[in-house]
Backbone bond lengths (Angstrom), bond angles and torsions (degrees), N, CA, C in turn:
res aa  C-N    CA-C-N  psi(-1)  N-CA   C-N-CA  omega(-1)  CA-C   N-CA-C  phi
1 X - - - 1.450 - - 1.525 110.49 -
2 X 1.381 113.82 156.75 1.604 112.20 -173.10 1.427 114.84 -76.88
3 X 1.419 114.88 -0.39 1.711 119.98 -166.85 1.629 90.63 -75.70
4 X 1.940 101.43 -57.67 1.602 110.42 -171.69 1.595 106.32 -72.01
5 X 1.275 146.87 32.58 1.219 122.22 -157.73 1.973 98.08 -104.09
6 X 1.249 96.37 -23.64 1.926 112.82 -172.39 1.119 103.80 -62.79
7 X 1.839 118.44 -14.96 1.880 106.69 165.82 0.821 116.29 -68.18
8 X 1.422 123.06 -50.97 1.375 120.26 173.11 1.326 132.56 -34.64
9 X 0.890 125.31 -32.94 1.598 145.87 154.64 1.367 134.77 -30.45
10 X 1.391 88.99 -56.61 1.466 92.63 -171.75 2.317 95.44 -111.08
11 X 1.385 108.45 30.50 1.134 100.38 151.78 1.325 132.98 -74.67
12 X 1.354 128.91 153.45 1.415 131.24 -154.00 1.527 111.92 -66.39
13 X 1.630 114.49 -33.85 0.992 115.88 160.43 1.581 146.36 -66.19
14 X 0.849 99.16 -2.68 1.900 121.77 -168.90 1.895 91.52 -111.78
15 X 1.153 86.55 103.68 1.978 122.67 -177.97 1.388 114.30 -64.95
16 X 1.704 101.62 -59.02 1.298 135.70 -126.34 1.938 92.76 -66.77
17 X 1.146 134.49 7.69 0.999 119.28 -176.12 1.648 123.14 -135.21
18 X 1.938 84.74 -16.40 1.870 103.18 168.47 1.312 86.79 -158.78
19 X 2.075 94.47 153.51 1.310 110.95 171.36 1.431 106.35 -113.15
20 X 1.562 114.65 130.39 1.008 133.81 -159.53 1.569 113.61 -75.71
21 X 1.168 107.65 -157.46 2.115 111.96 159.69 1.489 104.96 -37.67
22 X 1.605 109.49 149.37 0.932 86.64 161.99 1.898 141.29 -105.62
23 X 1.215 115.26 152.01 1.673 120.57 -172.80 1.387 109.25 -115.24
24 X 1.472 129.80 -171.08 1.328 141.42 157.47 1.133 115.46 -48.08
25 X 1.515 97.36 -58.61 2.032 117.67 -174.20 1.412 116.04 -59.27
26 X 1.699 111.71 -39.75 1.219 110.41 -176.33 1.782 114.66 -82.50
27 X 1.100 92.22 -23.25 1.864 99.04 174.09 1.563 112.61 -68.89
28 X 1.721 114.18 -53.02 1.436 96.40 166.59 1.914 127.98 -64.60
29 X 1.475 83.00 -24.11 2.140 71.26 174.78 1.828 117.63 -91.01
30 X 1.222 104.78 8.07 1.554 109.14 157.05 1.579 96.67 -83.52
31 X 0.641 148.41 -51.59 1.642 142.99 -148.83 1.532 88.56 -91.35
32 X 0.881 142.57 -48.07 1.178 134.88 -152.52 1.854 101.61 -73.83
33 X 1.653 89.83 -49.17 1.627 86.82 160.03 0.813 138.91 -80.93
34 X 1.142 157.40 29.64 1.485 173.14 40.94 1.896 107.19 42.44
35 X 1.605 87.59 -62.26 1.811 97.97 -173.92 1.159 114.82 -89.74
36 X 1.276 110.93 -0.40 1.784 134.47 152.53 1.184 120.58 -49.50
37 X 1.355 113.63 -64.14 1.452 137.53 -169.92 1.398 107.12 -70.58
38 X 1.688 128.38 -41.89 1.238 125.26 166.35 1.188 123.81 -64.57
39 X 1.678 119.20 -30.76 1.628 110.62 166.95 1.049 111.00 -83.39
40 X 1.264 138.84 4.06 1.857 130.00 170.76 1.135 88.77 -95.37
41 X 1.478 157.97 -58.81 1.126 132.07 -172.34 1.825 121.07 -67.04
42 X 1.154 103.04 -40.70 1.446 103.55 176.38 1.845 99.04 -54.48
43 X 0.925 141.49 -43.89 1.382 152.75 170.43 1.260 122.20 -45.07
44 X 1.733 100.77 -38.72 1.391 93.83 -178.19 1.249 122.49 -128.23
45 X 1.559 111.94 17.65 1.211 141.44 148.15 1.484 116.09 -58.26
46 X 1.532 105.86 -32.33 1.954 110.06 173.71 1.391 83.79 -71.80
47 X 0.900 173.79 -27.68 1.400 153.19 -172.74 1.519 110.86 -82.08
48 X 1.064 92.48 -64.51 1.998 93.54 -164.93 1.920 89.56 -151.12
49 X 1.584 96.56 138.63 1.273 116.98 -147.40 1.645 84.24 -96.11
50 X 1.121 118.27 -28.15 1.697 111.77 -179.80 1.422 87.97 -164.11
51 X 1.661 105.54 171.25 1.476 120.61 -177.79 1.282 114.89 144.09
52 X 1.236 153.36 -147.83 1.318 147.34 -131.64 1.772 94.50 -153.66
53 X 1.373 117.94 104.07 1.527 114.61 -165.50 2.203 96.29 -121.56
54 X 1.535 89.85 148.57 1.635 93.00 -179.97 1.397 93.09 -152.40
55 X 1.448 93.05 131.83 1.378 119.60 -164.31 1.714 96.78 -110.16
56 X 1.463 104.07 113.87 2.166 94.36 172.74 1.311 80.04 -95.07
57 X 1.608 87.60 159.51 1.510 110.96 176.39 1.240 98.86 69.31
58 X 0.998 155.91 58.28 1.643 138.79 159.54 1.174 123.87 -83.78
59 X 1.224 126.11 9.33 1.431 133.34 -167.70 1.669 105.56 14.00
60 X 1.205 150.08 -151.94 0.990 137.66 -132.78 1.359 107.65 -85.67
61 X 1.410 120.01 -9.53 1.499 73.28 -177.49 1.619 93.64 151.04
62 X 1.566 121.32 -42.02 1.491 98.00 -157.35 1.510 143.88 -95.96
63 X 1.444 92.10 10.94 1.743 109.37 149.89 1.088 123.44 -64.99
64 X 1.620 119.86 -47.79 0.901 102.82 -157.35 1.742 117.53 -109.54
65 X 1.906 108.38 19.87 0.955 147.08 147.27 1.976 108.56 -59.30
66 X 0.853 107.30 -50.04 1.522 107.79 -177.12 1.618 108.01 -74.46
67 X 1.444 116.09 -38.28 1.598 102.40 178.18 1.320 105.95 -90.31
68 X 1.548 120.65 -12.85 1.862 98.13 175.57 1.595 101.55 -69.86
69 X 1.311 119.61 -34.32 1.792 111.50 160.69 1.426 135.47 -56.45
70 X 1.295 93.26 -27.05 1.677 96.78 155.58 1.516 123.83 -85.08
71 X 1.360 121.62 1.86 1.618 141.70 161.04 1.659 87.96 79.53
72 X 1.229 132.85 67.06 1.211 147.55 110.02 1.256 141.12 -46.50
73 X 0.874 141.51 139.45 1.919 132.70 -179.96 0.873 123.04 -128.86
74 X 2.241 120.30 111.33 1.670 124.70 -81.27 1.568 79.07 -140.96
75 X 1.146 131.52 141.22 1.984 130.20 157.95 1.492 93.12 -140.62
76 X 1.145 106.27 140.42 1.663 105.49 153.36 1.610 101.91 -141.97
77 X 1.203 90.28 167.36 1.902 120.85 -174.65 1.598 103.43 -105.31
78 X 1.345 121.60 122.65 1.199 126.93 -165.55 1.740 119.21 -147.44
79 X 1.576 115.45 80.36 1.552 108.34 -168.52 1.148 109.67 -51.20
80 X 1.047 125.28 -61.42 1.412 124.48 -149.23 1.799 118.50 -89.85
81 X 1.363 106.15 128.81 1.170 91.69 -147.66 0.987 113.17 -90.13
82 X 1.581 145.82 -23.41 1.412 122.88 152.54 1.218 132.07 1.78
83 X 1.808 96.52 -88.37 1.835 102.14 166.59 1.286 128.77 -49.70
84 X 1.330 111.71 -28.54 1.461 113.75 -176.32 1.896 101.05 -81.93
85 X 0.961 141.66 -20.89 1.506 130.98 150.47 1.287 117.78 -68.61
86 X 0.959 135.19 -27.70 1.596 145.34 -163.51 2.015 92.08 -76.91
87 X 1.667 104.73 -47.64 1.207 119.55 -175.68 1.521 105.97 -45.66
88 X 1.641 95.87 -48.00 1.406 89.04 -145.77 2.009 114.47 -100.27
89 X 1.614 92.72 -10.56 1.454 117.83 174.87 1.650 103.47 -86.43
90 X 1.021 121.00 -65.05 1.516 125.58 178.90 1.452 120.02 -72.10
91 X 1.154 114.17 -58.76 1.786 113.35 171.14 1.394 116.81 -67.02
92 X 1.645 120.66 7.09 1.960 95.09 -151.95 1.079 131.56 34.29
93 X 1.163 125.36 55.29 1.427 98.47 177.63 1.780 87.02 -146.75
94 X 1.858 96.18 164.76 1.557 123.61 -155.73 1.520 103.33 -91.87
95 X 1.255 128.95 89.73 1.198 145.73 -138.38 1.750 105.96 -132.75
96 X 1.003 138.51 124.76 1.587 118.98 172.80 1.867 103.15 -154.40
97 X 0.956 92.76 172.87 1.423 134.48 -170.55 1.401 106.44 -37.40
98 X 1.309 125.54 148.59 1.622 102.19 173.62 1.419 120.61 -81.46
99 X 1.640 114.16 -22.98 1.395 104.77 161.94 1.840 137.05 -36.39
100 X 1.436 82.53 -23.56 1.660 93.43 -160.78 1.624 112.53 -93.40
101 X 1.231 121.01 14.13 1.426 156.14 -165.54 1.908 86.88 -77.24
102 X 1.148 108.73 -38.04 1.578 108.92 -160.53 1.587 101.58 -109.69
103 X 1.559 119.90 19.85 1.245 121.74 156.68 1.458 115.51 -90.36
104 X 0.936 125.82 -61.54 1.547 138.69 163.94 1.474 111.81 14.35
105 X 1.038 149.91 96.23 1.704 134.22 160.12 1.459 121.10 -52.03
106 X 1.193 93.17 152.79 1.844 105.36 -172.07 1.220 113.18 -44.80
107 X 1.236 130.20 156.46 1.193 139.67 -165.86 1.626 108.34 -0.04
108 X 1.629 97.10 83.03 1.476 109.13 174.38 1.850 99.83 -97.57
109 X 1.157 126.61 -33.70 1.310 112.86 -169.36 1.884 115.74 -112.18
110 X 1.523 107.28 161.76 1.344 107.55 165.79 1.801 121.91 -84.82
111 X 1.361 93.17 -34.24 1.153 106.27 179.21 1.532 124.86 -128.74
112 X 1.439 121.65 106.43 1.466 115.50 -173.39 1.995 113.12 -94.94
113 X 1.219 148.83 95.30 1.314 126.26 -169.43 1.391 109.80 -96.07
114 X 1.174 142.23 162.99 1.251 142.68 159.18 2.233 101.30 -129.08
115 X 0.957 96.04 98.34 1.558 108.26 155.46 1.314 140.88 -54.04
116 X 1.454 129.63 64.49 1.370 108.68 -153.44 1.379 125.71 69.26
117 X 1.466 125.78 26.66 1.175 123.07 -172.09 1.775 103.91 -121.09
118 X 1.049 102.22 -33.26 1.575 106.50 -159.99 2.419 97.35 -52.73
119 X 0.995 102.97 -37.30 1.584 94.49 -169.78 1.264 102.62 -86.34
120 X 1.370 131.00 7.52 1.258 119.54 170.98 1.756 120.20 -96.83
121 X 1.700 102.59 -0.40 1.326 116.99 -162.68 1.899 106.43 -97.87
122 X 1.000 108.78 129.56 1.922 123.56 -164.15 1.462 93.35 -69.40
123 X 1.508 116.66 -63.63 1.667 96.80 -162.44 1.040 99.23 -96.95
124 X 1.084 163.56 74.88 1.839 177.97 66.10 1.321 89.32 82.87
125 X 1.501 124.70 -90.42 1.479 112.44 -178.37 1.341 128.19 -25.45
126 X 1.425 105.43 -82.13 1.547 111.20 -175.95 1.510 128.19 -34.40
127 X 1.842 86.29 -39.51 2.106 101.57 168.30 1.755 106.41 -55.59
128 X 1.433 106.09 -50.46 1.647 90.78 -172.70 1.195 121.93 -87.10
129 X 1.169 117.22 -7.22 1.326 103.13 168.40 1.936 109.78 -87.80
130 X 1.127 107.07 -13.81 1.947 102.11 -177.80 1.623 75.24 -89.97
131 X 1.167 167.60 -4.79 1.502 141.13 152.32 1.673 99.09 -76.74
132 X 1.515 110.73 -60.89 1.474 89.54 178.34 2.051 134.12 -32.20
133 X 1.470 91.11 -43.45 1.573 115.26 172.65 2.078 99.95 -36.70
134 X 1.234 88.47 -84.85 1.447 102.12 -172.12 1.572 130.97 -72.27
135 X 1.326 116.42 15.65 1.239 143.04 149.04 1.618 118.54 -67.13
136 X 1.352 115.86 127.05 1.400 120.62 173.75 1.751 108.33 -64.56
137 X 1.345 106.77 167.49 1.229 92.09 -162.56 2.071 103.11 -81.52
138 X 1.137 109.49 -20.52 1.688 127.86 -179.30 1.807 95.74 -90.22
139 X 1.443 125.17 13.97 1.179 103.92 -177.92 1.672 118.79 -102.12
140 X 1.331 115.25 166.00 1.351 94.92 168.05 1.540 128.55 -129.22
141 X 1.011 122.30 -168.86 1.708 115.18 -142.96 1.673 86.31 -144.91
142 X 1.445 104.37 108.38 1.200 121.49 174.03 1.556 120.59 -97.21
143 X 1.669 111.05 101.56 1.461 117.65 179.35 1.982 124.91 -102.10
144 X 0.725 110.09 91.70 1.750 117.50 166.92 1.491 105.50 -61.08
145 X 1.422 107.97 137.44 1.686 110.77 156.80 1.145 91.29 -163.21
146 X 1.612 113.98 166.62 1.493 121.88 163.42 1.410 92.09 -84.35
147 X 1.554 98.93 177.03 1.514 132.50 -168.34 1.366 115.90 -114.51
148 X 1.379 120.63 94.97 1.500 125.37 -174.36 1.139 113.75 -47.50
149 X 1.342 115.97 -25.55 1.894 113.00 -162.96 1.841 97.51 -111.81
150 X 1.369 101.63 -23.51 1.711 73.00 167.22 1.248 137.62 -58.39
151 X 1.641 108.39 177.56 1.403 126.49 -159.69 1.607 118.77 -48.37
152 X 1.103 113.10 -46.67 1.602 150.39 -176.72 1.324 95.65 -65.24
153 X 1.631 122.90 -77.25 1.287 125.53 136.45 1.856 121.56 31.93
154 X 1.151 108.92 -112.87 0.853 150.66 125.66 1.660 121.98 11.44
155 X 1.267 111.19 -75.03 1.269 105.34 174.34 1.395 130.31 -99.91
156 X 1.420 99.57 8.21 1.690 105.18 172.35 1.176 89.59 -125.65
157 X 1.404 158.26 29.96 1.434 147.00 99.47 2.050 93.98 88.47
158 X 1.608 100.77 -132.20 1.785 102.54 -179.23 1.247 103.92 -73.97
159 X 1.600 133.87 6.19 1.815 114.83 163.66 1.900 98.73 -99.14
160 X 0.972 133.21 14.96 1.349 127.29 -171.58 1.481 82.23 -68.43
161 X 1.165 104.26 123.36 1.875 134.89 177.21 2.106 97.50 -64.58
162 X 1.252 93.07 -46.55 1.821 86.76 167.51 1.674 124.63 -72.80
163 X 1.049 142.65 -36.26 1.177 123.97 133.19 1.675 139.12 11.36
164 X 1.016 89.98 -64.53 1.671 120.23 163.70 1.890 100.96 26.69
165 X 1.100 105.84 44.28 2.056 120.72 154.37 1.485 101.89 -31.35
166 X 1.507 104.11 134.10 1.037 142.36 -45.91 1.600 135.22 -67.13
167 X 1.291 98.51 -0.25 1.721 119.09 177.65 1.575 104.43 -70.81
168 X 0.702 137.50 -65.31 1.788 129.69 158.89 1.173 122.50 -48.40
169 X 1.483 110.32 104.89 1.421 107.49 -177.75 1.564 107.36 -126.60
170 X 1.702 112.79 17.06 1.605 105.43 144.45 1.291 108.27 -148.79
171 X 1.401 120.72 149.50 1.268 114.17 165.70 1.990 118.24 -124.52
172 X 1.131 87.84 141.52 1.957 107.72 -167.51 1.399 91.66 -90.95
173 X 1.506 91.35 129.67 1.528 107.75 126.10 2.047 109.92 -102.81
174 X 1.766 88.95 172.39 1.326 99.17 -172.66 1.653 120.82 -62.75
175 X 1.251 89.44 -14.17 1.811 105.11 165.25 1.593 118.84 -61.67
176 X 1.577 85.96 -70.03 1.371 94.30 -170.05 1.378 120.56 -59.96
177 X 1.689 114.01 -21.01 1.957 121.25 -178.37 1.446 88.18 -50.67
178 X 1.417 107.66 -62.41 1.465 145.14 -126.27 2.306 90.23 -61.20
179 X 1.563 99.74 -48.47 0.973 123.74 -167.33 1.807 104.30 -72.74
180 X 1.162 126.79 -59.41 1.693 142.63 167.10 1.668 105.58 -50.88
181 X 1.587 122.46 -33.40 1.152 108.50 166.73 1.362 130.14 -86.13
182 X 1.500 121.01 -9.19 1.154 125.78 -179.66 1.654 117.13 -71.41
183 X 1.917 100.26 -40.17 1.135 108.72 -169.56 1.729 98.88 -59.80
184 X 1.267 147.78 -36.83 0.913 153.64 170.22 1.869 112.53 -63.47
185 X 1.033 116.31 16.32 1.927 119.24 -172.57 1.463 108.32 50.63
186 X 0.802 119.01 35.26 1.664 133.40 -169.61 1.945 102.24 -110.10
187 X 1.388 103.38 145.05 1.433 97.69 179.82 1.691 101.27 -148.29
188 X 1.265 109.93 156.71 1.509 121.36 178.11 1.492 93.69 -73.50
189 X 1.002 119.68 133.40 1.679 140.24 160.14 1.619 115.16 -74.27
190 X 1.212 96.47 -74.89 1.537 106.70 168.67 1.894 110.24 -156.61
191 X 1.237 116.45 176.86 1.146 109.89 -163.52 1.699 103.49 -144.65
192 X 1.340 137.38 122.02 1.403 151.15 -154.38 1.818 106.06 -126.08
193 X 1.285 87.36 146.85 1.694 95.98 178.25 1.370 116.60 -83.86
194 X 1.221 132.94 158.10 1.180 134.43 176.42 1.697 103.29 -140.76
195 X 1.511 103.89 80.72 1.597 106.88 -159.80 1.659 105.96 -94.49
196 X 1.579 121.98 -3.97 1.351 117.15 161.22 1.565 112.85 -56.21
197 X 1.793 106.61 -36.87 1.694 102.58 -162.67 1.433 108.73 -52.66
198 X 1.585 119.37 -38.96 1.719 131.87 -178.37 1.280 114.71 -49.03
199 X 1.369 119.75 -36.51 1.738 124.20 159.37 1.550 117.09 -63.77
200 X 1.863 108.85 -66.72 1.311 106.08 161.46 1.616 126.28 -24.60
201 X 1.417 99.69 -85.74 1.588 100.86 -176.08 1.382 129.97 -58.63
202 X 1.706 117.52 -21.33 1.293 132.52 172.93 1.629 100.24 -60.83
203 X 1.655 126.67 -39.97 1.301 121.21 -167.80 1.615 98.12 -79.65
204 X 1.638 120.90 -43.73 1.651 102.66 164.04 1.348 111.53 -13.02
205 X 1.349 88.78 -75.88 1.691 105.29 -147.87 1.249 122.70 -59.25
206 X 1.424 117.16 -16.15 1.204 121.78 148.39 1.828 149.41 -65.97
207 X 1.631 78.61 -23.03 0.987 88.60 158.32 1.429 147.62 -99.16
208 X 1.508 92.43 2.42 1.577 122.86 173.25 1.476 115.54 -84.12
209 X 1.637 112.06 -28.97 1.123 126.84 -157.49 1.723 87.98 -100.96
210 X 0.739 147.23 -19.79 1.701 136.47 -141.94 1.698 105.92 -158.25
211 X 1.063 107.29 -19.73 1.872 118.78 -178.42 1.064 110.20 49.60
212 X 1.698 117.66 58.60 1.448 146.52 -170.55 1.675 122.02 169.34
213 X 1.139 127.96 162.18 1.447 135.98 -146.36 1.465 88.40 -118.62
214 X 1.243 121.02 66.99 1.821 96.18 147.59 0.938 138.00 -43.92
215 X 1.671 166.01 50.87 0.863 124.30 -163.15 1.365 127.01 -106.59
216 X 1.129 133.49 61.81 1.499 126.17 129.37 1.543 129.41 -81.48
217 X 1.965 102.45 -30.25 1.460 106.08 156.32 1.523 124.13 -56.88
218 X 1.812 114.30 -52.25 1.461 91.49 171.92 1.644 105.50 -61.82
219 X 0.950 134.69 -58.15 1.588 120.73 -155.58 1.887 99.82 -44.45
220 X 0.790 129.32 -13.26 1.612 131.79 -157.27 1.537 94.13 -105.60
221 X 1.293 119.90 -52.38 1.396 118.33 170.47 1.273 112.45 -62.74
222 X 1.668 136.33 -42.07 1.355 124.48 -175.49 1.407 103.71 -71.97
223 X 1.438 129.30 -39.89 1.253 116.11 -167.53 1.531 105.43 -77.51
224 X 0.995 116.82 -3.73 1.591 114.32 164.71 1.826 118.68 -79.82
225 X 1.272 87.27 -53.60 1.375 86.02 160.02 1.150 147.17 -36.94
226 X 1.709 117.68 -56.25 1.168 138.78 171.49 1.956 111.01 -60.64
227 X 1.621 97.82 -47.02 1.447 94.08 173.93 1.765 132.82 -50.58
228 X 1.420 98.36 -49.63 1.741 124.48 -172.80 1.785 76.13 -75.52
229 X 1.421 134.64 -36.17 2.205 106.06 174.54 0.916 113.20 -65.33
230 X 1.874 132.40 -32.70 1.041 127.57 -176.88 1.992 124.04 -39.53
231 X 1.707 96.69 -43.02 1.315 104.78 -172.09 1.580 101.44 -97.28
232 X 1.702 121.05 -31.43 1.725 117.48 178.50 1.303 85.09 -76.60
233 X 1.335 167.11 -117.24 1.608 137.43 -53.91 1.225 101.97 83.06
234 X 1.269 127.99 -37.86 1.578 117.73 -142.53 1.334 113.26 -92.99
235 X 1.505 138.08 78.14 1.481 102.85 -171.45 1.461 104.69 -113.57
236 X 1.385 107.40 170.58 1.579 123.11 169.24 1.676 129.93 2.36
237 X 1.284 101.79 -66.17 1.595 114.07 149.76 1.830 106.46 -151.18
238 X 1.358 90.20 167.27 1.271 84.64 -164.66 1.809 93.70 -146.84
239 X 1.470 109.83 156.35 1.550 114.20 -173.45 1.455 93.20 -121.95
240 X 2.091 98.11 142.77 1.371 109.69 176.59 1.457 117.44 -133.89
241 X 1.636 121.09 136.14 1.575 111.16 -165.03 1.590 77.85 -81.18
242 X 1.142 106.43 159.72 1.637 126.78 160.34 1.612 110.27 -126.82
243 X 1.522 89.98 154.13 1.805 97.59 179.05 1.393 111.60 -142.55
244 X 0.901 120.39 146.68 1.507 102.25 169.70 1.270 127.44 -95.66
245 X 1.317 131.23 170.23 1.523 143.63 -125.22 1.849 76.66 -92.57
């Protein structure tokens, strides 16, 4: 139920919002996010060179830390509240509650992203259309998800590290986004790889699968992955500008 879902959260295993002591695992997914943050902005800088960007889900903070340095003008949406104080005590930055998602005035932003957030959200509709709401009408709507049918996908089956039970409660293919955004007059713009996640999530899954970090197997599985997207489309996760109709 969505009342209990905020335990999940703050289990020891669930990263995605602070990096803990430090390990191997946690040293490569600081770096990795780091060179994260420069291809989402380089990305979404082809859109609009400055303007008013809101990040749901931002957990603490460090996207949208990098465009208030690029003199952007920064909101993010942040359930859980740990990170979302950490955001707003440590980063400065104007960060709130997810309730408060439905204060916002109409087309308040240029740029809305959600990172990995969209399958973790209960009423899916109602969410995109109150982002559709507060979207400019020239703005665009930046969606991340993994890819159910990719490679990675696929061959690590119930340890696929994206999966991520019970906090994922949908998973896309490029059909089905493609299909859930239309019903909303919403359309894919264009659609970009995100071929670090196939290493990332490949090392999950190893560690889901084995209760230990291979990683030369994940590195062997992501780079497989990424290869067999080269010729499907399909990779690991993948990011899409959206626009509306």
């Amino acid at each position: 139920e969505e009342k209990h879902i905020f335990s999940y959260y703050d289990s020891p295993e669930y990263s995605s919002h602070e990096l803990k002591k430090y390990s191997l695992f946690n040293s490569i997914y600081a770096k990795a996010r780091r060179i994260n943050i420069r291809n989402k902005y380089r990305i979404i800088s082809g859109y609009k060179k400055t303007g008013s960007i809101l990040d749901v889900g931002c957990g603490t903070g460090e996207l949208l830390k990098y465009f208030r340095d690029k003199e952007w003008k920064t909101a993010g949406i942040e359930p859980v509240k740990k990170a979302r104080e950490f955001a707003i005590n440590q980063n400065k930055l104007q960060v709130f509650a997810e309730e408060k998602l439905n204060d916002f005035e109409n087309a308040a932003f240029d740029v809305i992203t959600m990172w990995h957030v969209l399958e973790h959200v209960y009423k899916l509709n109602e969410r995109i259309e109150e982002l559709k709401r507060i979207l400019k009408p020239d703005g665009v709507l930046i969606i991340a998800v993994p890819m159910i049918d990719a490679y990675d996908a696929v061959h690590y089956g119930p340890y696929w590290g994206a999966l991520d039970v019970p906090r994922h409660l949908y998973h896309f293919s490029q059909k089905t986004l493609a299909h859930l955004l239309e019903k909303h007059a919403l359309t894919i713009d264009k659609s970009y790889p995100m071929k670090m996640d196939a290493y990332y999530v490949s090392l999950l899954s190893e560690r889901y699968k084995h209760a230990g970090a291979a990683y030369l197997k994940a590195f062997s599985i992501g780079f497989t992955s990424n290869r067999k997207a080269n010729a499907s489309g399909t990779y690991s996760s993948m990011l899409f500008a959206v626009r509306k109709n």
